[in-house]
C-alpha positions in Angstrom: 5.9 -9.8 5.6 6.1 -13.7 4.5 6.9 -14.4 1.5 3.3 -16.3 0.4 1.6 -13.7 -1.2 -2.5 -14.4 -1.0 -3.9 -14.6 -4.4 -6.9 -12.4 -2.7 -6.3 -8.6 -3.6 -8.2 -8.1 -0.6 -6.4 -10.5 2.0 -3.3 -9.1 0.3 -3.9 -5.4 0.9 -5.1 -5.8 4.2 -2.2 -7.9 4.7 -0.1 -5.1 3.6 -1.9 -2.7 5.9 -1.4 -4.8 8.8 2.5 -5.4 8.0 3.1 -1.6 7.7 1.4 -0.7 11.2 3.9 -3.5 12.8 7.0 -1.7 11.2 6.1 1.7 12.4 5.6 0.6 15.3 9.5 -0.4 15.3 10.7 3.0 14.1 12.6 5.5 15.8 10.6 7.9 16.9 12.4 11.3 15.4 10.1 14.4 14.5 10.5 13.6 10.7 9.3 9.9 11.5 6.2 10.9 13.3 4.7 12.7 10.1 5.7 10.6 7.7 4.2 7.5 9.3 1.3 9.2 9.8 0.9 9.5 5.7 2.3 6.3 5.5 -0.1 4.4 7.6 -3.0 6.8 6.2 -2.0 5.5 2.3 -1.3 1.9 3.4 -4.6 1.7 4.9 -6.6 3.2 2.2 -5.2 0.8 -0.7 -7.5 -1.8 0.4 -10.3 0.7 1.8 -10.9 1.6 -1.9 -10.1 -2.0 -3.1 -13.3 -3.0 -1.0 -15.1 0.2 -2.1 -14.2 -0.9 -6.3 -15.8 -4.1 -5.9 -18.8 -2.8 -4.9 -18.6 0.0 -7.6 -21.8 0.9 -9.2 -20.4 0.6 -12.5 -17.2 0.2 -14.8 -16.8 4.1 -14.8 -16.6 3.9 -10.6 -15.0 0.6 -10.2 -11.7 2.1 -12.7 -11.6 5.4 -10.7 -11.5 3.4 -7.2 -8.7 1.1 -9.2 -7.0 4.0 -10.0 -7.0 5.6 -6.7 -5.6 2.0 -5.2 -3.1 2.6 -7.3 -2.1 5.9 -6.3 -2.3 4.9 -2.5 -0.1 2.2 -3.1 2.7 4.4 -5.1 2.2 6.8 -2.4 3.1 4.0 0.2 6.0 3.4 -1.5 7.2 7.0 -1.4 6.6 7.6 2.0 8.6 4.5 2.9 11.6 6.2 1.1 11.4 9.1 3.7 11.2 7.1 6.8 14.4 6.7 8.9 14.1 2.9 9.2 17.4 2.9 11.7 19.9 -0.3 11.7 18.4 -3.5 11.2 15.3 -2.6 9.7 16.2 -1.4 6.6 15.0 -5.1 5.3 11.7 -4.8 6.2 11.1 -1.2 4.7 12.4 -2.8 1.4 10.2 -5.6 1.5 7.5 -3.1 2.2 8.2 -0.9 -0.8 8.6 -3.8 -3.2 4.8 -4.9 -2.2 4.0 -1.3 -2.8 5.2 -1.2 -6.0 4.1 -4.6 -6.6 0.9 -3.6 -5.8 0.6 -0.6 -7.6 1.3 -2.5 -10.6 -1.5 -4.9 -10.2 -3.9 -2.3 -10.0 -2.0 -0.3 -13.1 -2.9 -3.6 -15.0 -6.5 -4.3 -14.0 -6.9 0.1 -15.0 -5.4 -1.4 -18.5 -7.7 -4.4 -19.2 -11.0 -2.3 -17.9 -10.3 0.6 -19.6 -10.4 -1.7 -23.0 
């Protein structure tokens, strides 16, 4: 991932998507590794499936419970990163991916905060 983060939620998310799919497909490929990138790549994806899907909520009621579920994806992300065997030298990557997980996740905690008020 470079470190110029797009100011775009959408750009970024995808972004993330797209930098996940690249780093499993560096992984070792042990029995464990192929289920957990399968969640993985499931819960990357769908952070910015139901960021598209909040903007074009049909309410404030909607758009927070698509914001929420961002959320969750993202926090999910993060946790199936902590199972995967990243294997020597890649260990870098998987915590670059986890800190845009969580950094993500908090993004999406604060816009639940300032629309729920």
């Amino acid at each position: 991932m470079d470190n110029k983060k797009p100011y775009d939620l959408e750009d970024r998310t995808f972004n993330f998507a797209k930098a996940a799919r690249e780093f499993v497909k560096t992984l070792p490929r042990t029995i464990a590794n192929i289920e957990d990138v399968k969640q993985f790549v499931r819960a990357s994806g769908s952070v910015g499936a139901n960021y598209i899907e909040a903007n074009e909520a049909i309410g404030k009621k909607d758009f927070v419970m698509k914001i929420k579920i961002c959320r969750r994806e993202a926090k999910e992300s993060g946790y199936w990163l902590r199972l995967i065997d990243a294997g020597v030298g890649l260990t870098a990557t998987r915590d670059a991916l986890t800190a845009e997980a969580t950094e993500l996740m908090k993004i999406f905690g604060a816009i639940v905060r300032k629309s729920e008020h």
